[in-house]
N, C-alpha and C positions, 0 to 999 in steps of 0.2 A: 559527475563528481563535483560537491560541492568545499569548497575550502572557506571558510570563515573567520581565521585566524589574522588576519586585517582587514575584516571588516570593522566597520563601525556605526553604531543603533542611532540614529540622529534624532529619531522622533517617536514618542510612542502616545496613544490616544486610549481610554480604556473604557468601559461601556457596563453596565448591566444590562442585561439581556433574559426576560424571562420566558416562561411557555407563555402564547397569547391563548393558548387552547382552552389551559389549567387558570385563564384569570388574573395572570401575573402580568408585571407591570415590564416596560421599557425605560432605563433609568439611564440619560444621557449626561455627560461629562460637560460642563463650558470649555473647559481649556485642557490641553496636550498636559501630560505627566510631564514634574518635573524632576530631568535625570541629571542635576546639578550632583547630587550624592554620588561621589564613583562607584562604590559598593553596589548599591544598587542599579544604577546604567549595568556594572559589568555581570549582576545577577540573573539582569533580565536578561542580557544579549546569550549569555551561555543557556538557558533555559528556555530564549525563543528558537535557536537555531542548532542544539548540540544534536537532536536527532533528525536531522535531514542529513540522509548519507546513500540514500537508495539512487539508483543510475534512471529511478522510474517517474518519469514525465505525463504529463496531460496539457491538451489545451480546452480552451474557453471553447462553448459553443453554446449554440440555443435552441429551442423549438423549432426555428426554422433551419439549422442552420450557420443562421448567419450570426457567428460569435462577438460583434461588434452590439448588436442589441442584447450581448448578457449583461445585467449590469453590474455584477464584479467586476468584469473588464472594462466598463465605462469608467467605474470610480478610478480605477487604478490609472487608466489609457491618461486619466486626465490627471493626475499626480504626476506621474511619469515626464508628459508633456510639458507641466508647470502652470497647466490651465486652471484649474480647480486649487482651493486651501486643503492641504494634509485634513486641518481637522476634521472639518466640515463635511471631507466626501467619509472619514471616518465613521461619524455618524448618519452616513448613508449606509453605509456597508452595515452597520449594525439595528436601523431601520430595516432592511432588507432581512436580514438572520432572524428578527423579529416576526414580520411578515410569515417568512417560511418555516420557523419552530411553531408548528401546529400538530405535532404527531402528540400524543397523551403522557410519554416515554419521556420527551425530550426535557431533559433537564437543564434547568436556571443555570449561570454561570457569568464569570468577570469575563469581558471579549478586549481583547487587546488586536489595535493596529499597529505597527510598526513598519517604521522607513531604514532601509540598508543600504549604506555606500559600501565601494570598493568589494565587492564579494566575488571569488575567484567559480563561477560555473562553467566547466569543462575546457576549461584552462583559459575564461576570457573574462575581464572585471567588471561588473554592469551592477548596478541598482538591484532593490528589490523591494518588495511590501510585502510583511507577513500579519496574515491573522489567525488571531489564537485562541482560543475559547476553552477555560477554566473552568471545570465544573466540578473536580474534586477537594474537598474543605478537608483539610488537616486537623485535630485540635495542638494546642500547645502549650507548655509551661515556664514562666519566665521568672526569675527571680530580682526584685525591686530592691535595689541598695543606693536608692536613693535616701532614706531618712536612716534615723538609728537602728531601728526595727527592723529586720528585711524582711519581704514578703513575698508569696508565691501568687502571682497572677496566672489566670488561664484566658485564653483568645483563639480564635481559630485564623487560622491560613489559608492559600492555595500550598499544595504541594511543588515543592520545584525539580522534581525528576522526569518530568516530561508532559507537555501540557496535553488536557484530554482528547481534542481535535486541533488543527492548525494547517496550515496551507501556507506557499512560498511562492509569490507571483513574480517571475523573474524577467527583467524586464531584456528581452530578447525573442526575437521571433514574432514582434508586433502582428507583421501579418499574415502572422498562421492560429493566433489565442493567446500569445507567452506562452513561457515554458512554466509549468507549475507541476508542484510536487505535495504531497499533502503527507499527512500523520492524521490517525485515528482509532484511539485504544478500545472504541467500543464497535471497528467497522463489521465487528461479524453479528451482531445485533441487526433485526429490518431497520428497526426506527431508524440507524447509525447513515443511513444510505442518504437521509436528507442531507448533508454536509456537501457529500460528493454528489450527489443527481439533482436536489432541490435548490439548496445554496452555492455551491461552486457552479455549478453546472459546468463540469469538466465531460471530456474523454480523452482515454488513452492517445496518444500522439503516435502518429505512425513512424516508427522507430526500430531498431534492430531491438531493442530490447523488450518492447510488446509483443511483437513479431517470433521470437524466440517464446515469450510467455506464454503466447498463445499457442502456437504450435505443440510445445511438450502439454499444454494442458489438453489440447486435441486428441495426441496420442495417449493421453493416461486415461483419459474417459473413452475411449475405444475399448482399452485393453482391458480394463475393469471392469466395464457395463457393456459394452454393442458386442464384444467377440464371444463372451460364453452363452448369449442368444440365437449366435450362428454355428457356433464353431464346439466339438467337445472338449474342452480344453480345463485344467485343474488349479490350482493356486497357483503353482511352481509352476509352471508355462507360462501363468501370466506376470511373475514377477522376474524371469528370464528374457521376457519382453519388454518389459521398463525399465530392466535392468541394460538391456543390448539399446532404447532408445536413449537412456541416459550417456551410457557411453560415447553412443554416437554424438550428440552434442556437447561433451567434456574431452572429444580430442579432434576437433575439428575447428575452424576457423572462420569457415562458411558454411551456409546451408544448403544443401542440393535435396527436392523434394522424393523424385526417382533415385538417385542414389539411397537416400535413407529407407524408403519400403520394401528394396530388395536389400539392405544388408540388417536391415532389422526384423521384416516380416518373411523375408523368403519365397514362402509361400504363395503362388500366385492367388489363387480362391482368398487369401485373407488379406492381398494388397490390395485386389478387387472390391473387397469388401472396407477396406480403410478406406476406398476412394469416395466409395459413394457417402462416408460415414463424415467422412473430411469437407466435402462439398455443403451436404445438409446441416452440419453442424456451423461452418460459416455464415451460410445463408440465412439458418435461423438465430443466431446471434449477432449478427448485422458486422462479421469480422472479415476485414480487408489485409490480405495479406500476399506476398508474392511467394512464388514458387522456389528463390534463389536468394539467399540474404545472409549476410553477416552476422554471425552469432555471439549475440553479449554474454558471456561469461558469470556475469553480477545475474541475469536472469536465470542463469543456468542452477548458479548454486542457491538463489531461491527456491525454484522448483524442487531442486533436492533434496527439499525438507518434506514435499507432500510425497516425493515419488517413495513409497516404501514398500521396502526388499523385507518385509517380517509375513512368513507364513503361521500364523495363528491355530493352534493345534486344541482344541477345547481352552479348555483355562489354566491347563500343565503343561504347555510346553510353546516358546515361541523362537521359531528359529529363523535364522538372519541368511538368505541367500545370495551373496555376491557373485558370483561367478556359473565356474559349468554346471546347466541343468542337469546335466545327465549324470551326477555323482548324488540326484537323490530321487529313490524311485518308488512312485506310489504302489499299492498292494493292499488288496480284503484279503483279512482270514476268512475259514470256513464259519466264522459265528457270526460275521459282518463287520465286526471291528475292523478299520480303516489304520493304515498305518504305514510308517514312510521307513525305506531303507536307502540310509547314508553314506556314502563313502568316501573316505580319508588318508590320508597319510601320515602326518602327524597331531597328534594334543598338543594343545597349545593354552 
């Protein structure tokens, strides 16, 4: 949980940043922005920080490893410390984004550093450095009454409802990576992956709330893809199953691995078969997880949004199944049409 409501933005450094792929240039700032205007200090601190609210952490790592040789975490490690000038590793940071926007995709954009006192992360007050990278231009119309005549000027902007990429290096947990949290409005894009794998070079933190991410994403790629390969199973069985693992982690506290296969799969032949499914799917994602762990909630109702209960009926009919499977039951006619019978009690 991050609370920001006294904090305060002490320093901010701003950069042009283009593609070096497409030919563009690297356009470096001499001196820190100055935030003497309150208006603006108070525009930017709301617009660097109002959407980090996710309970979802990463730390620093590298090639080998060993997260001390990434060098986001050098610049920051030395800010932090008081070794290095704000600006200066600024413009490393942004030397660096320069280096790694090499994709063809990646677009030009303002990069902003910024320093944070007093910020309240999971209820303890530490520092922070965010960086932020603008890439969508606004246009705009302004009206000049400065002479007799008024006039309608046009200029463009960054938008200030949420910047396009950005990251929050907190400083806590030196010797595990920091704790960091990122935003990024284009992450379902390939190109968008250089941010978090090329330039951050983060990974998830082993945490209850990964741990929880990754598990329900475990079971919903079983139930939807590896069980009707082995198993005969229909729509409505398998959103009976997503539907009973979701429950399972929205009334519980902690995780038990064996408890959850027998009150959700039942089934011996198909826990035997999440087992093996569960094993290899770690193994080949390189995910570390324990068998017994405390379940975050904030991950839960994440997942909530992909796990879905809509059985899709051609392009007439899609119905929403919460509850008992056995109140809706498949059947062919004699001409082959396919077709479900429901049962209820009342309209609603």
């Amino acid at each position: 949980m991050i609370d920001y409501s006294a904090s305060t933005l002490d320093e901010v450094s701003a950069h042009k940043v283009g593609n070096k792929n497409n030919g563009e240039d690297l356009i470096i700032s001499k001196h820190r922005l100055d935030l003497s205007d309150q208006s603006v200090e108070e525009l930017l601190h709301k617009y660097f920080l109002n959407h980090f609210k996710s309970e979802e952490y990463f730390n620093f790592t590298f090639t080998n490893e060993d997260f001390t040789m990434n060098p986001i975490y050098k610049y920051c490690h030395d800010v932090f410390e008081g070794i290095g000038d704000f600006h200066l590793n600024s413009i490393n940071i942004a030397k660096h984004l320069y280096e790694t926007s090499n994709h063809p995709n990646i677009k030009d954009g303002d990069l902003f550093i910024a320093f944070f006192s007093r910020l309240m992360v999971d209820y303890k007050e530490v520092n922070a450095i965010g960086i932020f990278k603008s890439e969508s231009r606004q246009s705009f119309l302004k009206l000049d009454t400065s002479g007799k005549d008024f006039q309608m000027i046009s200029d463009e902007g960054m938008k200030l409802d949420k910047p396009d990429k950005g990251c929050l290096i907190i400083n806590d947990e030196s010797d595990k990576g920091y704790k960091v949290c990122i935003i990024d409005r284009t992450n379902r894009s390939e190109e968008a992956l250089f941010w978090k794998d090329n330039f951050l070079m983060i990974s998830p933190r082993k945490d209850e709330y990964h741990q929880t991410t990754d598990f329900l994403d475990i079971a919903r790629q079983f139930v939807t893809k590896a069980l009707p390969e082995n198993f005969e199973v229909n729509k409505s069985d398998q959103i009976d199953l997503l539907n009973r693992s979701m429950e399972y982690f929205k009334t519980r506290d902690t995780f038990d691995k064996e408890e959850f296969e027998q009150e959700v799969f039942q089934d011996e032949s198909v826990i035997e078969s999440f087992k093996q499914f569960d094993q290899s799917y770690r193994q080949e994602n390189k995910i570390e997880m324990e068998d017994n762990f405390d379940i975050n909630l904030s991950a839960v109702k994440k997942q909530n949004r992909v796990y879905k209960s809509i059985l899709k009926l051609d392009r007439n009919f899609h119905i929403y199944i919460h509850g008992n499977k056995d109140l809706i039951v498949p059947g062919v006619e004699k001409d082959g049409r396919k077709f479900y019978k429901i049962y209820y009690e009342e309209e609603n």
